[in-house]
N, C-alpha and C positions, 0 to 999 in steps of 0.2 A: 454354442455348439459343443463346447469341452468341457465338460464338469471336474471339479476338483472332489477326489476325495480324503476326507481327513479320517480315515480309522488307521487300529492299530492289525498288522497281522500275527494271528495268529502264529503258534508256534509248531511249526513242522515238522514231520521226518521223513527222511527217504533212505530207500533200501538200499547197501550197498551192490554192486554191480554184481549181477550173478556169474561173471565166469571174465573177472579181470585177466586184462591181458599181460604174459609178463614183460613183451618190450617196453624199452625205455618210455618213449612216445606214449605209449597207448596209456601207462601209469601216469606219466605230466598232465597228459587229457583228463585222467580222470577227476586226480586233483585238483584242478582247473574248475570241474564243471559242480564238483563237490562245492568248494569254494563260491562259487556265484550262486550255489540255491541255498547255501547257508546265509550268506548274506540277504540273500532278498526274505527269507523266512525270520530274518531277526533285524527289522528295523527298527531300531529303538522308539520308544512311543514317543518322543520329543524331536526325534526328524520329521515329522506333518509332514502332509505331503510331495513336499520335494524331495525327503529325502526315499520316498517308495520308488517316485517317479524314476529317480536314476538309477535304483535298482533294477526294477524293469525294464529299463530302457538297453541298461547293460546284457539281462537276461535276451530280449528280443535278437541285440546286434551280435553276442554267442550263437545264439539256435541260428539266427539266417548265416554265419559260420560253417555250422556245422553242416547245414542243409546243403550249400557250397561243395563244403567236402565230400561229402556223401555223390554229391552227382560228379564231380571230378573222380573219382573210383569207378561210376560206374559205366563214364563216358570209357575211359581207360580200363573197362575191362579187368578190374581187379578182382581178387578171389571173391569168392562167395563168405567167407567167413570175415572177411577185413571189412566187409562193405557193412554186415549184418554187426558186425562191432562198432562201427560210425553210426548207421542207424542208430539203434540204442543208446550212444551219447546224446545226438539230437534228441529224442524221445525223451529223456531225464531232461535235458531243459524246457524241454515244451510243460512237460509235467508239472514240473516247481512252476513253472511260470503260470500255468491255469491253474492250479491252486491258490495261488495267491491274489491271484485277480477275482478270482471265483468268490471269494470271502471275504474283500472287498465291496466288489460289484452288490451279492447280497447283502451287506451290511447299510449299504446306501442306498437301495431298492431299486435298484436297475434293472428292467423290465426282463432284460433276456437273460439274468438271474433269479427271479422270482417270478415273473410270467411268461415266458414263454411263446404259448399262445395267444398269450391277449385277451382271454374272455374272462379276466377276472377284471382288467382294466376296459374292458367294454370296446376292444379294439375294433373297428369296422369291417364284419368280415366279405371276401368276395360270395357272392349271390352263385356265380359260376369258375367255375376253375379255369382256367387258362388252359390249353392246350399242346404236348410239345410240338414242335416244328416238322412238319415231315420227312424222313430219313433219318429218324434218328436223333442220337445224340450231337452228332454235325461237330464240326470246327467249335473253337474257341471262338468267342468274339467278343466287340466291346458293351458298353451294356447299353449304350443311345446311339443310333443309326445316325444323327442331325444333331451337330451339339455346336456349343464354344466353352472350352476350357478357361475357365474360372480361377479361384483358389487352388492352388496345389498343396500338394503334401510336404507337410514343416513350414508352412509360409506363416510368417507372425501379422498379428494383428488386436484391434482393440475389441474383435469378437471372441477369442479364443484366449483362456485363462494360460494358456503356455504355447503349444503350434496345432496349429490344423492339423487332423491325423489322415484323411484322407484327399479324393481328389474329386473338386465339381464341377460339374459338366453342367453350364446355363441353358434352360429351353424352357418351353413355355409349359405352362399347369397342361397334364392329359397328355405329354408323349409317352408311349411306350418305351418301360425301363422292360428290360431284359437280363435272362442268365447268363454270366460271361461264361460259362463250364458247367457239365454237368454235373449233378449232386442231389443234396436231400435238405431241407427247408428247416435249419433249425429253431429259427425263433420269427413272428409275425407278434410287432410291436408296436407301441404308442403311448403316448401321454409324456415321454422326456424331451429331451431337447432334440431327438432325434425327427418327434414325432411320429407319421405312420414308417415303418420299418420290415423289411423283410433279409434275414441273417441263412444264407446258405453254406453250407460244407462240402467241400468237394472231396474227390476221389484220393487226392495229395496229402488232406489234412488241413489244409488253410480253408478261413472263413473270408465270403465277399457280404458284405454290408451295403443296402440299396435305403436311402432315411432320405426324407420329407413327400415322401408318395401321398398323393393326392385317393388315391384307390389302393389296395391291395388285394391281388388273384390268388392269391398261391394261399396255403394252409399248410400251418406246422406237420413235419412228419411226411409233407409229398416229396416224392421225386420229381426233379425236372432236368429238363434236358439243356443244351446250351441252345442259346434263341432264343428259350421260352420266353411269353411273356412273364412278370410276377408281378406289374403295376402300372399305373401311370404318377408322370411325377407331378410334383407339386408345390407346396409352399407351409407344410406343415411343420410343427416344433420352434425351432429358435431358430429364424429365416429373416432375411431381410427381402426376398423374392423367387421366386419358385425357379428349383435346382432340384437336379439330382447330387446327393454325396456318395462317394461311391468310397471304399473301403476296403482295405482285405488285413486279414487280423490272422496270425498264427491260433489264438484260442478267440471262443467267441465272446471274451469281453475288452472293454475299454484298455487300453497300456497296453496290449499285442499290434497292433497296428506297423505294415510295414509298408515300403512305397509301393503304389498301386502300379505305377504305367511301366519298371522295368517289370515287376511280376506278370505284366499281361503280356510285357515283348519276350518273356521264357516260354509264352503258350504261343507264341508267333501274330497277337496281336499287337497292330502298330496303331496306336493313338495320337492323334495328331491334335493342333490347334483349328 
């Protein structure tokens, strides 16, 4: 289910901050956040991929920092100017961090870097579109009505080349996978280890990842609502038995991945066993 990639990345730049702050703090930040996308922009080409891996990894565990901070300012009611200067540090690590992946991911032909929609790979499209839910865009919710939790996320094993990035919910071939929130349908994919796939973006910025669908409803570029349906799951890609893997990714490729079940308990969904 976890591909390794061995390229090298490319060499980056990124803009200095347009309107540095001059407290102490806001300068340490900045330096800080300089510092980790300099590093992940110059792996050396004989760190392979371990040593991208911890790049990454370190970039993902900064940005969900900063995201942190950012809602602690706004739970507290802080100025409009301090909040919108957080923002923007978040935003420069997200930035480095999809770039980097992004030139990656295409350089190893990863579908939702080079296809997207799927019809160059001949992805199976829905016949009909799904429908949103009545009332709206509705609640947050989970993405399978009827499940048992499976693999979780970071769990090792002798399937996954380093840890499992996301979380799978066992059910049988043909349940109804759903929107956990609503959004716009970035990538409808197939042919990797994910198999059929459908990659949404929500309102926030984070991507939720739905892989080894049996069917696929939804079409690159729709909006959906939360509820909707976008599949049924299945047992396609590199599977030992049909599952839903469910996912959420800071950018929409491989190495953004963060833990799926506290980011659904932030939207007030609670996931059980």
């Amino acid at each position: 289910m976890r591909r390794e990639h061995h390229a090298r990345l490319p060499r980056m730049c990124f803009a200095p901050p347009r309107k540095p702050s001059a407290s102490l703090p806001s300068v340490l930040a900045a330096v800080l956040i300089a510092g980790l996308l300099v590093a992940l922009a110059a792996v050396p080409a004989g760190a392979g991929a371990d040593g991208f891996r911890e790049e990454t990894t370190r970039a993902v565990r900064a940005h969900e920092k900063a995201r942190a901070h950012v809602d602690r300012l706004r739970a507290e009611e802080a100025g409009a100017a301090e909040v919108r200067s957080a923002e923007r540090r978040r935003k420069a690590i997200r930035a480095g961090l999809w770039d980097a992946l992004w030139s990656v991911a295409r350089d190893a032909g990863d579908p939702v870097a080079v296809d997207p929609s799927g019809r160059a790979g001949r992805c199976p499209a829905a016949r009909t579109r799904s429908r949103a839910p009545e009332g709206g865009d509705g609640d947050w919710t989970a993405p399978i009505r009827r499940y048992r939790l499976s693999a979780g996320y970071a769990a090792r094993g002798a399937r996954w080349a380093h840890r499992h990035t996301g979380q799978d919910f066992a059910v049988p071939t043909g349940t109804p996978v759903y929107a956990v929130g609503p959004g716009t349908v970035r990538a409808t994919t197939c042919g990797d280890g994910f198999g059929n796939q459908v990659l949404v973006r929500h309102h926030d910025g984070y991507f939720t990842q739905y892989a080894h669908l049996s069917r696929i409803d939804v079409r690159k570029g729709g909006r959906v609502a939360a509820g909707q349906r976008l599949g049924l799951s299945g047992a396609t890609g590199n599977v030992t038995g049909p599952h839903l893997h469910f996912e959420v990714r800071i950018t929409p490729y491989m190495g953004s991945a963060v833990s799926p079940l506290p980011w659904l308990r932030r939207k007030s969904v609670q996931v059980g066993g």
